[in-house]
C-alpha positions in Angstrom: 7.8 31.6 59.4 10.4 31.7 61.8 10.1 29.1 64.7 13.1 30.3 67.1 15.6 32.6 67.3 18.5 32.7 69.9 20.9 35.1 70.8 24.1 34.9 72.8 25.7 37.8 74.6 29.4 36.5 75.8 30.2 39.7 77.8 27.3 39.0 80.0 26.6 34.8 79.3 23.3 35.4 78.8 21.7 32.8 76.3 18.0 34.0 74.8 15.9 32.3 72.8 12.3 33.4 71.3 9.9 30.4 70.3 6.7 31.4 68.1 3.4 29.3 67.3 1.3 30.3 64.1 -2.4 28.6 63.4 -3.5 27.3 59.9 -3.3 31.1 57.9 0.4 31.4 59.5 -0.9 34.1 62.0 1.3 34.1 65.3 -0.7 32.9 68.4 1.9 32.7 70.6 5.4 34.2 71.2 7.7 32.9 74.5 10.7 34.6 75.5 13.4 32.6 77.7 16.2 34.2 78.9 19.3 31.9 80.5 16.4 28.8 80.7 14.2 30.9 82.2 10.7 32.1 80.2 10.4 35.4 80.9 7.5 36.7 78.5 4.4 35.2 76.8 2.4 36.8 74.0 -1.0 35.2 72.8 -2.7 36.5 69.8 -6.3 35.9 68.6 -7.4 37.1 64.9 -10.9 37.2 63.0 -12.0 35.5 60.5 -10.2 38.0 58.1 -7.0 37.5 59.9 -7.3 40.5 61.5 -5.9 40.5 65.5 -8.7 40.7 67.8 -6.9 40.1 70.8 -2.9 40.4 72.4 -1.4 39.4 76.0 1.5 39.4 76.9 2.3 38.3 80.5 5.8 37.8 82.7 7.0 34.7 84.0 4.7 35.3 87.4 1.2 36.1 84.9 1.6 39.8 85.3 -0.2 41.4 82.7 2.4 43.7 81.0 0.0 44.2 77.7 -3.4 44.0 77.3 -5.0 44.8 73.9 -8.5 43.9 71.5 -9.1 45.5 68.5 -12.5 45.1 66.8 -13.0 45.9 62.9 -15.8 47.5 60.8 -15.1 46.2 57.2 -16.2 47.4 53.3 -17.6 44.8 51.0 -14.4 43.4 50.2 -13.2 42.2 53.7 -10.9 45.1 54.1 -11.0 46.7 57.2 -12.0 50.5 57.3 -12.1 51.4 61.1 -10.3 49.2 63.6 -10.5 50.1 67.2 -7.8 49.0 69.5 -9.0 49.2 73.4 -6.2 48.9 75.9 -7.1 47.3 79.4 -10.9 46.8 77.9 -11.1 50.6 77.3 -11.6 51.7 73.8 -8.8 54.2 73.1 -7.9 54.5 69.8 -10.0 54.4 66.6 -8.4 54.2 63.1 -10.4 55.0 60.0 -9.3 54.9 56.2 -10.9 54.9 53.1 -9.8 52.2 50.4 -10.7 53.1 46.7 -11.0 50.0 44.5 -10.3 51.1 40.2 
């Protein structure tokens, strides 16, 4: 998993760098961008326990929420996920089916 990665414009001297957290499974939970010393954005990501994200923020550096997203999964009887719906400010917008055929 990649920990940091920095970048370095020299027309403009500015420095960025993005950090990232994972938990136990190697599922990112958080993501901070800095640019020129300064963090700019946040991410924090929540998952089920099939590693599926339930939950993604991402705030500026003054805790303005920029993106605000749950999903919540139906699943078949072999932990795969066959609808996911993926609400946007708390307001269910999207729903995704698909059907999985096991041989």
């Amino acid at each position: 998993n990649m920990l940091t990665h920095s970048t370095y414009e020299p027309a403009t001297n500015i420095k960025t760098l993005e950090t990232y957290v994972y938990d136990k499974n190697n599922n990112p939970v958080k993501w901070e961008f800095i640019k020129t010393g300064e963090p700019t954005l946040t991410g924090t990501y929540k998952y089920d326990v099939n590693n599926n994200m339930t939950e993604s923020l991402i705030v500026d550096s003054q805790k303005m929420i920029l993106q605000d997203r749950g999903y919540s999964y139906e699943y078949d009887s072999h932990k795969n996920w066959i609808k996911k719906t993926i609400k946007i400010a708390k307001q269910p917008l999207y729903v995704l089916e698909r059907t999985i055929t096991y041989y």
